[in-house]
N, CA, C and O atoms as a GROMACS GRO file, in nm:
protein
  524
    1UNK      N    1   0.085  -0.118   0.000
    1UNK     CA    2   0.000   0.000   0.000
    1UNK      C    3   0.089   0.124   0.000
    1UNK      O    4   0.186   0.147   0.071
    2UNK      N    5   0.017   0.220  -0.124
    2UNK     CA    6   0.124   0.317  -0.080
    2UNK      C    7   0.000   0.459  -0.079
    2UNK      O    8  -0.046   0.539  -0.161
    3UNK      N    9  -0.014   0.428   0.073
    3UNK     CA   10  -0.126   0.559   0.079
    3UNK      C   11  -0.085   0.642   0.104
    3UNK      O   12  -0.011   0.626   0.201
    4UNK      N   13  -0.094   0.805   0.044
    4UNK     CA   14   0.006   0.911   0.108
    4UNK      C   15  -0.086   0.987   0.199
    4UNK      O   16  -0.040   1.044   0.298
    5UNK      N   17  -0.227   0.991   0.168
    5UNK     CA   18  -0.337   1.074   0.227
    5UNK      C   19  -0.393   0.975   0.269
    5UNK      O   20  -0.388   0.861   0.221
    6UNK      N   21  -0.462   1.020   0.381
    6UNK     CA   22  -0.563   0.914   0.509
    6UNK      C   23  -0.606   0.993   0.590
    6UNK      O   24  -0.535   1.080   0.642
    7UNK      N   25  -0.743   0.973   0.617
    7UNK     CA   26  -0.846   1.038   0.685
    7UNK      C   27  -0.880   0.917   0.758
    7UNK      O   28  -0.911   0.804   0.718
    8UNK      N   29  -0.867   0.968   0.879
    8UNK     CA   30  -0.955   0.920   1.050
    8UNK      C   31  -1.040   0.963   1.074
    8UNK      O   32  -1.057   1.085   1.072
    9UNK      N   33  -1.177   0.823   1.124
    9UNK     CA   34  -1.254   0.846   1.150
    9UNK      C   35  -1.270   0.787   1.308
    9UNK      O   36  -1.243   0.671   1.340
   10UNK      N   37  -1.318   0.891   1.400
   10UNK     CA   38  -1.316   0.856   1.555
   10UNK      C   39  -1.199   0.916   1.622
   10UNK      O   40  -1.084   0.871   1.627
   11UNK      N   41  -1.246   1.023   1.673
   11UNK     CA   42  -1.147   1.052   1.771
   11UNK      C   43  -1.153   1.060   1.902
   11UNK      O   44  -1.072   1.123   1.971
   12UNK      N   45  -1.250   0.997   1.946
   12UNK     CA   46  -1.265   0.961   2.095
   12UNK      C   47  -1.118   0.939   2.186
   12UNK      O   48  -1.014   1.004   2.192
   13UNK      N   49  -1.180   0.783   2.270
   13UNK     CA   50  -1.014   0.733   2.360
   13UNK      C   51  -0.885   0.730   2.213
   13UNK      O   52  -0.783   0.799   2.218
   14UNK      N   53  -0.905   0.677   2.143
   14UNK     CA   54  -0.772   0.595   2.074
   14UNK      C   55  -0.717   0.648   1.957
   14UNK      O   56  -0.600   0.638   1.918
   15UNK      N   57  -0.881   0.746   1.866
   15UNK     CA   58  -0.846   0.824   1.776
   15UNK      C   59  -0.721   0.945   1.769
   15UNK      O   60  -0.684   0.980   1.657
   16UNK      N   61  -0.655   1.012   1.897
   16UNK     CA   62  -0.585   1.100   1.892
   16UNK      C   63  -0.407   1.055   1.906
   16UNK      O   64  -0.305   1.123   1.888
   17UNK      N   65  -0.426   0.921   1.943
   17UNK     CA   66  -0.289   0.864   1.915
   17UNK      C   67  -0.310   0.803   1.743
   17UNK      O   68  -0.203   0.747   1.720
   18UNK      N   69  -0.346   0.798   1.692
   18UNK     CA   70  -0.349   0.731   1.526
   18UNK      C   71  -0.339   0.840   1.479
   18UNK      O   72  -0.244   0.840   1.400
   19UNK      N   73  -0.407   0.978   1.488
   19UNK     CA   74  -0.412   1.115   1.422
   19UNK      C   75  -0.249   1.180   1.463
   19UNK      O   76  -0.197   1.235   1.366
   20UNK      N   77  -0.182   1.182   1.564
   20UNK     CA   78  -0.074   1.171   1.591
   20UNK      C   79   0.024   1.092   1.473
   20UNK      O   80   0.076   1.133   1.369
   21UNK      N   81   0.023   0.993   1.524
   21UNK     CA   82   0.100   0.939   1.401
   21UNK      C   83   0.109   0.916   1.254
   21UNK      O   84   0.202   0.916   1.173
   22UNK      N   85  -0.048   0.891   1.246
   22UNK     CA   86  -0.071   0.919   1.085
   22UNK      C   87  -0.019   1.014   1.053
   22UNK      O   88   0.053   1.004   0.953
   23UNK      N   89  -0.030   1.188   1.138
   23UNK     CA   90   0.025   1.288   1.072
   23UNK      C   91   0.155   1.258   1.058
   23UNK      O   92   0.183   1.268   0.939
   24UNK      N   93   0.250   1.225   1.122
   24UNK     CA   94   0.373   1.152   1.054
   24UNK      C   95   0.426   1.063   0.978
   24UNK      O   96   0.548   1.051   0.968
   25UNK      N   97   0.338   0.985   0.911
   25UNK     CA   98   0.351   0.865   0.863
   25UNK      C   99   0.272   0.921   0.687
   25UNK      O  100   0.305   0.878   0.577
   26UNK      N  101   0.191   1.000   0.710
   26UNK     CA  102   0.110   1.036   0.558
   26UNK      C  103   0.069   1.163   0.582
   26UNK      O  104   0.073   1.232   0.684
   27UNK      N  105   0.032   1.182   0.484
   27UNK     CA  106  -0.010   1.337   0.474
   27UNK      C  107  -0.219   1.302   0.560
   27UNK      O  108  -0.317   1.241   0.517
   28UNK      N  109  -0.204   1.350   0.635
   28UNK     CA  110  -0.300   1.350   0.722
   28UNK      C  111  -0.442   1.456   0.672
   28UNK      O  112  -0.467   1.567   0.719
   29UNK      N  113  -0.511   1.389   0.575
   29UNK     CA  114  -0.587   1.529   0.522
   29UNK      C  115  -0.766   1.508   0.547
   29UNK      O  116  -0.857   1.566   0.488
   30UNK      N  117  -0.776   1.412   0.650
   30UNK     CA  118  -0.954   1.443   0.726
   30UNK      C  119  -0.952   1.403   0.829
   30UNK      O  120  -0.875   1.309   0.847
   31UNK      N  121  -1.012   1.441   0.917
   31UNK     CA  122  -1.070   1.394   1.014
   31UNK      C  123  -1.194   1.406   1.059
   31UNK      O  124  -1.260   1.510   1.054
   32UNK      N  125  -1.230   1.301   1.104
   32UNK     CA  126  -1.401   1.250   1.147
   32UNK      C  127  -1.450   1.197   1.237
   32UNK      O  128  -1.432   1.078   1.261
   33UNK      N  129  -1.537   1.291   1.320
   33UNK     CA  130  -1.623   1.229   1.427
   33UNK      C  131  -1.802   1.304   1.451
   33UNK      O  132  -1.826   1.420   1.416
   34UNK      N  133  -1.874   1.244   1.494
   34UNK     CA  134  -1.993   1.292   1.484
   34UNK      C  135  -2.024   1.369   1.614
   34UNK      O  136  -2.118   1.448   1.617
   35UNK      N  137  -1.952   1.348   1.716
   35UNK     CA  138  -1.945   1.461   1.826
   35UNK      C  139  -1.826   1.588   1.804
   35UNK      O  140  -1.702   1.586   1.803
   36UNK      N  141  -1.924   1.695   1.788
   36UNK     CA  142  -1.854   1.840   1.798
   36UNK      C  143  -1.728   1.860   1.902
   36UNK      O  144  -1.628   1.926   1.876
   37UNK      N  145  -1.751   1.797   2.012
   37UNK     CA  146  -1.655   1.823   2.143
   37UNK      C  147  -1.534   1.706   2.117
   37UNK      O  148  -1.438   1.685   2.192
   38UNK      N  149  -1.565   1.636   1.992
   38UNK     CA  150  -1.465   1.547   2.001
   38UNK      C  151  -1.356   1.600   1.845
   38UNK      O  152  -1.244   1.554   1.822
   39UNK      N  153  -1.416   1.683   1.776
   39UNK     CA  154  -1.346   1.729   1.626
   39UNK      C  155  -1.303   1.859   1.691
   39UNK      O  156  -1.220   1.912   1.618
   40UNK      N  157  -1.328   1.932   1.800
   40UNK     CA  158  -1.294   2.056   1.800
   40UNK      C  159  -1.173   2.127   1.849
   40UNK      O  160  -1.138   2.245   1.848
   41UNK      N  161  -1.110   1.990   1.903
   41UNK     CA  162  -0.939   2.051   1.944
   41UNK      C  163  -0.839   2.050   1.858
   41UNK      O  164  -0.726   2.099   1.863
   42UNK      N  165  -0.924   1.954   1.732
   42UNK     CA  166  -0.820   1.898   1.647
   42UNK      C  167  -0.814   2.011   1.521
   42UNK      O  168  -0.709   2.016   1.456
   43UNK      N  169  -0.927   2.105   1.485
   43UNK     CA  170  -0.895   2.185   1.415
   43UNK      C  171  -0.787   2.255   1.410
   43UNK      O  172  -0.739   2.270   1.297
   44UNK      N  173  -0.708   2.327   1.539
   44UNK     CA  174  -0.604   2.395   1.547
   44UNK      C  175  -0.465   2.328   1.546
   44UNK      O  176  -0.353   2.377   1.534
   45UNK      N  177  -0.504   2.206   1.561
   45UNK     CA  178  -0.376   2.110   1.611
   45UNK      C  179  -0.304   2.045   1.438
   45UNK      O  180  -0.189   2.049   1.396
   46UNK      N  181  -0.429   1.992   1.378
   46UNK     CA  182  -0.436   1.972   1.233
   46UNK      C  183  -0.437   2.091   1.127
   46UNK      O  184  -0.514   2.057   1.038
   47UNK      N  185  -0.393   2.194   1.105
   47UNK     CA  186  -0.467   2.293   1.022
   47UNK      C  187  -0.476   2.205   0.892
   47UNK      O  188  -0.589   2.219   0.848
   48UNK      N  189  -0.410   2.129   0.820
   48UNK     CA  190  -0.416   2.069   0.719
   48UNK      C  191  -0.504   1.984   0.684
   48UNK      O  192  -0.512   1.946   0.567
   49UNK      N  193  -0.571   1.948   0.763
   49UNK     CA  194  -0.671   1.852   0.806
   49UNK      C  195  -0.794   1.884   0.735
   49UNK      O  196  -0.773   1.997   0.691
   50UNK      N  197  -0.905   1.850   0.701
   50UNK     CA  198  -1.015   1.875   0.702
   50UNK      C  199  -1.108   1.820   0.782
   50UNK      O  200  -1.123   1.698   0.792
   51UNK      N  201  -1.190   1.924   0.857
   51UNK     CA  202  -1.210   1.824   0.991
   51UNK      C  203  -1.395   1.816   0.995
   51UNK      O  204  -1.442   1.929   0.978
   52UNK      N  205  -1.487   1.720   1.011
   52UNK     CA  206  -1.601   1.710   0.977
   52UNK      C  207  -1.683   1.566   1.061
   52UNK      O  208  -1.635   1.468   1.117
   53UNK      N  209  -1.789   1.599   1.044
   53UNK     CA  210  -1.917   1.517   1.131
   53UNK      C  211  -1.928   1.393   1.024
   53UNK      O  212  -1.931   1.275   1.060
   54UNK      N  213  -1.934   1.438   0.879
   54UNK     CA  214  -2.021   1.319   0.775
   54UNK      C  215  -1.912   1.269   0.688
   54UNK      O  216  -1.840   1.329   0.608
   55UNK      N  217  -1.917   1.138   0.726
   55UNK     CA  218  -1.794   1.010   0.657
   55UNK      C  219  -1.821   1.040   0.548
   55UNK      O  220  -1.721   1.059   0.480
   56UNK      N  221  -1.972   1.063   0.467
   56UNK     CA  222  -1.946   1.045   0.309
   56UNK      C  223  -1.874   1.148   0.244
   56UNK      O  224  -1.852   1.145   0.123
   57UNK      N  225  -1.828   1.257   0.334
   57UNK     CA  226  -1.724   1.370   0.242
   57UNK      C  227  -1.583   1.256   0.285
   57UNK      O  228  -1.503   1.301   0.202
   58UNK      N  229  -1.554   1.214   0.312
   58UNK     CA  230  -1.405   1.166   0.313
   58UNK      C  231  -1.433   1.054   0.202
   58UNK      O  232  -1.384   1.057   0.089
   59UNK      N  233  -1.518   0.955   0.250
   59UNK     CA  234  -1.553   0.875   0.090
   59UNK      C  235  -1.524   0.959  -0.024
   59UNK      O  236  -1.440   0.940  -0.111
   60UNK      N  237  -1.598   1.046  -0.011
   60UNK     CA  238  -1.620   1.097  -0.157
   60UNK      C  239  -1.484   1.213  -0.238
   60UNK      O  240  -1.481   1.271  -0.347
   61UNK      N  241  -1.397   1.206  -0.134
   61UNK     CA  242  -1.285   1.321  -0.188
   61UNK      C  243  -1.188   1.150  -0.304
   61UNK      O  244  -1.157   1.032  -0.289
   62UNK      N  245  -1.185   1.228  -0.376
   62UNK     CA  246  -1.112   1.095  -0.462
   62UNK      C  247  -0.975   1.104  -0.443
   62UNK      O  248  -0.912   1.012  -0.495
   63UNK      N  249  -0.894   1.207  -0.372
   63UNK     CA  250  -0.751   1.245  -0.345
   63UNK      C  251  -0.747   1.164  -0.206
   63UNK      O  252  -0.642   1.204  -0.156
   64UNK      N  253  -0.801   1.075  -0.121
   64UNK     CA  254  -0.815   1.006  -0.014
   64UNK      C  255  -0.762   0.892  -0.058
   64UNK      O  256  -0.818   0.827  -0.146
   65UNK      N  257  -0.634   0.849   0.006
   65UNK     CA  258  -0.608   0.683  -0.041
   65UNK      C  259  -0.658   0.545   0.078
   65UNK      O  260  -0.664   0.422   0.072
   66UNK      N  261  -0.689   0.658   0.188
   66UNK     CA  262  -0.704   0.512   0.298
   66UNK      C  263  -0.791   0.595   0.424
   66UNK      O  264  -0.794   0.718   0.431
   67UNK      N  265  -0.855   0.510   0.513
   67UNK     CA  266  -0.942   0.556   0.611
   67UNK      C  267  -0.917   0.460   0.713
   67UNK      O  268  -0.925   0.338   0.704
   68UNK      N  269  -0.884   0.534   0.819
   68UNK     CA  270  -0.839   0.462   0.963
   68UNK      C  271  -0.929   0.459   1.018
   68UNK      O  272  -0.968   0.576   1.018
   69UNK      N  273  -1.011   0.387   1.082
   69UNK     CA  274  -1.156   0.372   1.172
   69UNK      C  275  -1.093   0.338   1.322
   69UNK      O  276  -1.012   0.249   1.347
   70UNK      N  277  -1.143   0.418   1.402
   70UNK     CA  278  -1.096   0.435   1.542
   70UNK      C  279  -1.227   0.432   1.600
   70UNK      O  280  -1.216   0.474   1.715
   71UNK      N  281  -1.345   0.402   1.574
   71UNK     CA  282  -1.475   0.425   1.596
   71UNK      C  283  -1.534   0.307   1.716
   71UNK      O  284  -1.490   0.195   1.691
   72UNK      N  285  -1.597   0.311   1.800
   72UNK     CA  286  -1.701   0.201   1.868
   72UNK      C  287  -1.676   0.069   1.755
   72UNK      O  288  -1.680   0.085   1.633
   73UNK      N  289  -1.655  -0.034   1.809
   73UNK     CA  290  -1.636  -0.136   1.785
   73UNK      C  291  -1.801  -0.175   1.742
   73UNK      O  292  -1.756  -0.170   1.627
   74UNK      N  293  -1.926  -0.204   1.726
   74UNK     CA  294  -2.023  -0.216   1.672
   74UNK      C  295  -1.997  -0.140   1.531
   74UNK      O  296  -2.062  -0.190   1.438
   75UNK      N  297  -1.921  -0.039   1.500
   75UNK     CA  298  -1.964   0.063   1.422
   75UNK      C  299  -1.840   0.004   1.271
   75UNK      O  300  -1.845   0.038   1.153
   76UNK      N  301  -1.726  -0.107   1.349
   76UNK     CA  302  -1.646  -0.102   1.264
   76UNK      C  303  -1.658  -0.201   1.096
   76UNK      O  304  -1.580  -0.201   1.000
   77UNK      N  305  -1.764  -0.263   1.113
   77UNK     CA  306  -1.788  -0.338   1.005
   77UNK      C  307  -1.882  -0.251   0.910
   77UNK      O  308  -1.870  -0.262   0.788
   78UNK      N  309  -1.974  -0.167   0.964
   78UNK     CA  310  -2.015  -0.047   0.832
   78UNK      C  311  -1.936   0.024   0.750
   78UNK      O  312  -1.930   0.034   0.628
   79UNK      N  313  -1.862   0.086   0.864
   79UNK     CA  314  -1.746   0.209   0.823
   79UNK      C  315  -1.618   0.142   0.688
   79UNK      O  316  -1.572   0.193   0.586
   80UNK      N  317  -1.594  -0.018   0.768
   80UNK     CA  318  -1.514  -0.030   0.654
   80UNK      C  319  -1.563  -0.104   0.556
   80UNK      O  320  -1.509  -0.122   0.447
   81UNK      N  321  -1.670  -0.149   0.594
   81UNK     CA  322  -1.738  -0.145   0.406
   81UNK      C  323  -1.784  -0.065   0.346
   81UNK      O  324  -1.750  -0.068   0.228
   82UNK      N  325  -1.845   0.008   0.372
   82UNK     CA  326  -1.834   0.172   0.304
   82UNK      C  327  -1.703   0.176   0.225
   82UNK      O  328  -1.690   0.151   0.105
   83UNK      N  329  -1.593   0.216   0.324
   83UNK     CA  330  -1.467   0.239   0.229
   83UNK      C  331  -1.413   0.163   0.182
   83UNK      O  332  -1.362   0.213   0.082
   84UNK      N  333  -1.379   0.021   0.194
   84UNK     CA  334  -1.393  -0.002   0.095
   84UNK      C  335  -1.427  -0.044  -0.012
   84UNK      O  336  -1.348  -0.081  -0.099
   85UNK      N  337  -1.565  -0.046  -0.021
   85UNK     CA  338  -1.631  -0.006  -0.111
   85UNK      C  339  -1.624   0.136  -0.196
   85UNK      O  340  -1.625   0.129  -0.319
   86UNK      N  341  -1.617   0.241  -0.143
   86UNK     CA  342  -1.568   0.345  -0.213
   86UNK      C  343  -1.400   0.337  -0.267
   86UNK      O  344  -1.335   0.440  -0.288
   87UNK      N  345  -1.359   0.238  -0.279
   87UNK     CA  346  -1.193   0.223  -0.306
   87UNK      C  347  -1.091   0.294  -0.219
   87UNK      O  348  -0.993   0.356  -0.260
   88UNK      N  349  -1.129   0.274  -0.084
   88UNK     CA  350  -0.990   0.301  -0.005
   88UNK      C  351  -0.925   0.192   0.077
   88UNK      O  352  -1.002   0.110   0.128
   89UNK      N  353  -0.804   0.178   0.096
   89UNK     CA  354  -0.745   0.133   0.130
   89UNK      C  355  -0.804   0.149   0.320
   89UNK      O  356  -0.871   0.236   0.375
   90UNK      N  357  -0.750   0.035   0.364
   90UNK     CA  358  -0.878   0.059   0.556
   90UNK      C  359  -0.787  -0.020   0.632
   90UNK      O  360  -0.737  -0.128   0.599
   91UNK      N  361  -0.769   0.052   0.749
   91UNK     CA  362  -0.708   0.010   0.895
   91UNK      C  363  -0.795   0.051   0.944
   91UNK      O  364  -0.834   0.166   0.929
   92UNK      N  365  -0.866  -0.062   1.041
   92UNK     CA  366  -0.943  -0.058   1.101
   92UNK      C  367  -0.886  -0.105   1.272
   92UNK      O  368  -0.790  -0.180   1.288
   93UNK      N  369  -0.947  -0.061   1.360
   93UNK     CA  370  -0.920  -0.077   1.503
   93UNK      C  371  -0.948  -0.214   1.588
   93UNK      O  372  -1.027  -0.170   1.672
   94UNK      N  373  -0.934  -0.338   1.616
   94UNK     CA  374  -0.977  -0.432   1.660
   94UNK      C  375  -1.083  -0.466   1.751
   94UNK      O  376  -1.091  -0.408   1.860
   95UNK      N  377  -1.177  -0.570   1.711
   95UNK     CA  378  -1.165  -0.624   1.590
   95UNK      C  379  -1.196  -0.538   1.494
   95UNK      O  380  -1.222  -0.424   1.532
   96UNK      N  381  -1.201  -0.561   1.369
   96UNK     CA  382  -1.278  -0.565   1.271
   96UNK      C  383  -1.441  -0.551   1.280
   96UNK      O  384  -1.525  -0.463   1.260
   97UNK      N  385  -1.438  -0.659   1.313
   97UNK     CA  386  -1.580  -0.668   1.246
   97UNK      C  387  -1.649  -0.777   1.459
   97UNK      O  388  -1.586  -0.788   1.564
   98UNK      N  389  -1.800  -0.827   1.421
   98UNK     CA  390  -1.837  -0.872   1.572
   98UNK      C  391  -1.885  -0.994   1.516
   98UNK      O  392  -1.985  -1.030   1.578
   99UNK      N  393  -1.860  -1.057   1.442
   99UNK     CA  394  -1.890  -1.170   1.317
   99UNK      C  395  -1.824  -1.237   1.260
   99UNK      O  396  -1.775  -1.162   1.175
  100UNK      N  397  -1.783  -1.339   1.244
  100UNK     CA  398  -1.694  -1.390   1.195
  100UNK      C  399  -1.735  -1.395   1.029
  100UNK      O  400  -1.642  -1.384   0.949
  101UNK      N  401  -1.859  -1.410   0.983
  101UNK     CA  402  -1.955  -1.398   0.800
  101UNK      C  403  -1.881  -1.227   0.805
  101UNK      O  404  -1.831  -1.191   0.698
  102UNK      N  405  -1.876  -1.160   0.886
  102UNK     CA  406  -1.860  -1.057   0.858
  102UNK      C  407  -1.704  -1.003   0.840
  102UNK      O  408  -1.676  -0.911   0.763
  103UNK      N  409  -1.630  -1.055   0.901
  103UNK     CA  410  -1.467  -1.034   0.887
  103UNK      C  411  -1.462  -1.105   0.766
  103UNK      O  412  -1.393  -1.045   0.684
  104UNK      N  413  -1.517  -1.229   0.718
  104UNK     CA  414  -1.523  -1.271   0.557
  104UNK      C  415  -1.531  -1.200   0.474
  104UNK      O  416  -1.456  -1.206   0.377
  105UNK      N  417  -1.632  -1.106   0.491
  105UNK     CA  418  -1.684  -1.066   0.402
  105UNK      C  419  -1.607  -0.952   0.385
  105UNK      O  420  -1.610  -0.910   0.269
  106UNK      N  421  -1.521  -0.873   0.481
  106UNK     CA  422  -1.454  -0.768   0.476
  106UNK      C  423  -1.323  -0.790   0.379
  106UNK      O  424  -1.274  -0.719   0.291
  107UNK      N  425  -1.289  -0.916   0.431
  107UNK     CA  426  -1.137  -0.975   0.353
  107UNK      C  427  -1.149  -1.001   0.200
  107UNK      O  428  -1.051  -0.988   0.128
  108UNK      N  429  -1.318  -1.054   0.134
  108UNK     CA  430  -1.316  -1.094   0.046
  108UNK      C  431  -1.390  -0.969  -0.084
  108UNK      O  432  -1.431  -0.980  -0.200
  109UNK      N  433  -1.373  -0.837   0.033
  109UNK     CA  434  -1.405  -0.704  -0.052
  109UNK      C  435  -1.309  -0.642  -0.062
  109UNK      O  436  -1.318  -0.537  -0.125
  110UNK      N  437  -1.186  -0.678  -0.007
  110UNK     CA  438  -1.091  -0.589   0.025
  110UNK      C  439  -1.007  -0.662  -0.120
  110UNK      O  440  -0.968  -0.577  -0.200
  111UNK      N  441  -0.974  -0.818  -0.160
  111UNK     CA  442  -0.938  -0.890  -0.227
  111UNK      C  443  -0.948  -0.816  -0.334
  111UNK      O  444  -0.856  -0.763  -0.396
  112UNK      N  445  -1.150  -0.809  -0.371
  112UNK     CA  446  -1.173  -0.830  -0.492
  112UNK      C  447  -1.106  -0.664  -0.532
  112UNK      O  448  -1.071  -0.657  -0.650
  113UNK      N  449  -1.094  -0.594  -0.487
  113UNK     CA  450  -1.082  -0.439  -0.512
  113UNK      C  451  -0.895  -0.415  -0.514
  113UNK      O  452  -0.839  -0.317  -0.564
  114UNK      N  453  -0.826  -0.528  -0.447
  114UNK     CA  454  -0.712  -0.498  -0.432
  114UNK      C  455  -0.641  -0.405  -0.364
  114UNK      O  456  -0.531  -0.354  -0.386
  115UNK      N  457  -0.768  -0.381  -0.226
  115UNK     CA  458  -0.748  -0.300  -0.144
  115UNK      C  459  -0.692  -0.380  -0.074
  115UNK      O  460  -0.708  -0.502  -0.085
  116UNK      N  461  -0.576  -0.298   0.050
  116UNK     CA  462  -0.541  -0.348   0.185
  116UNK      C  463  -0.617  -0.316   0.278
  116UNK      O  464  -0.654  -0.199   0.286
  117UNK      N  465  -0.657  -0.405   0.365
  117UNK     CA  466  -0.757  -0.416   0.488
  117UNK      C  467  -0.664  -0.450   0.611
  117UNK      O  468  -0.605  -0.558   0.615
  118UNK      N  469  -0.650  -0.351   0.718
  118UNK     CA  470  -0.596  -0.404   0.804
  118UNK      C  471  -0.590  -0.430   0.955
  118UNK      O  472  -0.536  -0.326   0.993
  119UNK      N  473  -0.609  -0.495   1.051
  119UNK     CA  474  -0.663  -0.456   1.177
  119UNK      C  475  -0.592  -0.390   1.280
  119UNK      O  476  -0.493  -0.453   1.315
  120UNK      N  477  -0.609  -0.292   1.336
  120UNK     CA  478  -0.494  -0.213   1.422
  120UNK      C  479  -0.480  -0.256   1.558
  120UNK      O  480  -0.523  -0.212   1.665
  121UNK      N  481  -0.377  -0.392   1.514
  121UNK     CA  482  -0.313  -0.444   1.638
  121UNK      C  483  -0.192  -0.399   1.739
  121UNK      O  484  -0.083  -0.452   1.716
  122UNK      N  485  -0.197  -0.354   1.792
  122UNK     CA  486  -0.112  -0.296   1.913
  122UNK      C  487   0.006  -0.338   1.933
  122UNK      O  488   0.016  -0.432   2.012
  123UNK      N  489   0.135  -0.284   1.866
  123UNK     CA  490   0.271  -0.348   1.914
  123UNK      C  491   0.262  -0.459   1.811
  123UNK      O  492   0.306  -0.554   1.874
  124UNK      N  493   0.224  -0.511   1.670
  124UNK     CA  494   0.244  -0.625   1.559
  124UNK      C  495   0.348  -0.635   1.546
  124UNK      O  496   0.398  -0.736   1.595
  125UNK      N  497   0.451  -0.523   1.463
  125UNK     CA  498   0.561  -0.537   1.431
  125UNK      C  499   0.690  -0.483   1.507
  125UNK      O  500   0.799  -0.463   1.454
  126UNK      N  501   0.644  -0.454   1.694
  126UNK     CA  502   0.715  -0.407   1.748
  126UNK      C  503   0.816  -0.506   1.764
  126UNK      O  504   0.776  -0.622   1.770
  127UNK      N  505   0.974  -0.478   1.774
  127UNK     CA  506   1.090  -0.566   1.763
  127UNK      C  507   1.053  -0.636   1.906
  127UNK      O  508   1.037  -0.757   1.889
  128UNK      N  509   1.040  -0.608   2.004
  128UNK     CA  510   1.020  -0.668   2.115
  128UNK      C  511   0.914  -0.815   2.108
  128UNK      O  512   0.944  -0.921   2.164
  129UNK      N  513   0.792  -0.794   2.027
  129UNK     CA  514   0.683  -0.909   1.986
  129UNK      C  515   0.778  -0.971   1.906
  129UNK      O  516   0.837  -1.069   1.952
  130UNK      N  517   0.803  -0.932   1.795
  130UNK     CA  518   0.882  -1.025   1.669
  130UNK      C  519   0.932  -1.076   1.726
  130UNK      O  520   0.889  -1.190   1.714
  131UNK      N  521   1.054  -1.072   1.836
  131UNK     CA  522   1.136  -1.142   1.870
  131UNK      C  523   1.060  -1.285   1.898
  131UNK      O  524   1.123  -1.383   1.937
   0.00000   0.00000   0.00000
């Protein structure tokens, strides 16, 4: 995957460490949550950002290569079929999905599109686990 732009959605507990690093890792250009008190620190912190309540403007910007879902765990099997379904590339927060038909079904949309789907496991490739 070579996503340079990525928009987060959820910035509750976990969303502001991923928005953190994403901004270092890619060009960090949305952010998304449906509570006001939860998008509103990040305006000044992000200026680059575009910062907003409704997922379908980040779907719909076609300069978006990937969408990080940091969202309530019920919420994470919509969000990333949505995207990708709209052709983005998706890291999603663990699990996935609350279903096992449904983590199928995520892997075998992500396939057909040649998107990367990925679950945001904590410490994966930290040298300390590898070992």
């Amino acid at each position: 995957m070579n996503a340079t732009t990525v928009g987060l959605v959820g910035l509750g507990y976990w969303g502001p460490n991923l928005a953190r690093n994403f901004d270092h890792l890619a060009q960090l250009t949305w952010l998304c949550d449906v509570e006001e008190g939860n998008r509103a620190p990040f305006t000044s912190r992000y200026p680059r950002a575009r910062v907003t309540a409704d997922f379908n403007e980040l779907l719909t910007d076609p300069a978006l290569d990937a969408v990080v879902i940091a969202t309530p765990v019920p919420t994470h099997y919509e969000l990333a079929t949505r995207a990708l379904r709209a052709g983005k590339h998706v890291l999603v927060e663990k699990p996935p999905a609350m279903k096992g038909a449904e983590m199928d079904e995520l892997v075998t949309l992500a396939a057909e599109r040649d998107l990367v789907l990925m679950p945001g496991h904590l410490l994966l490739y930290h040298p300390g686990v590898r070992k």
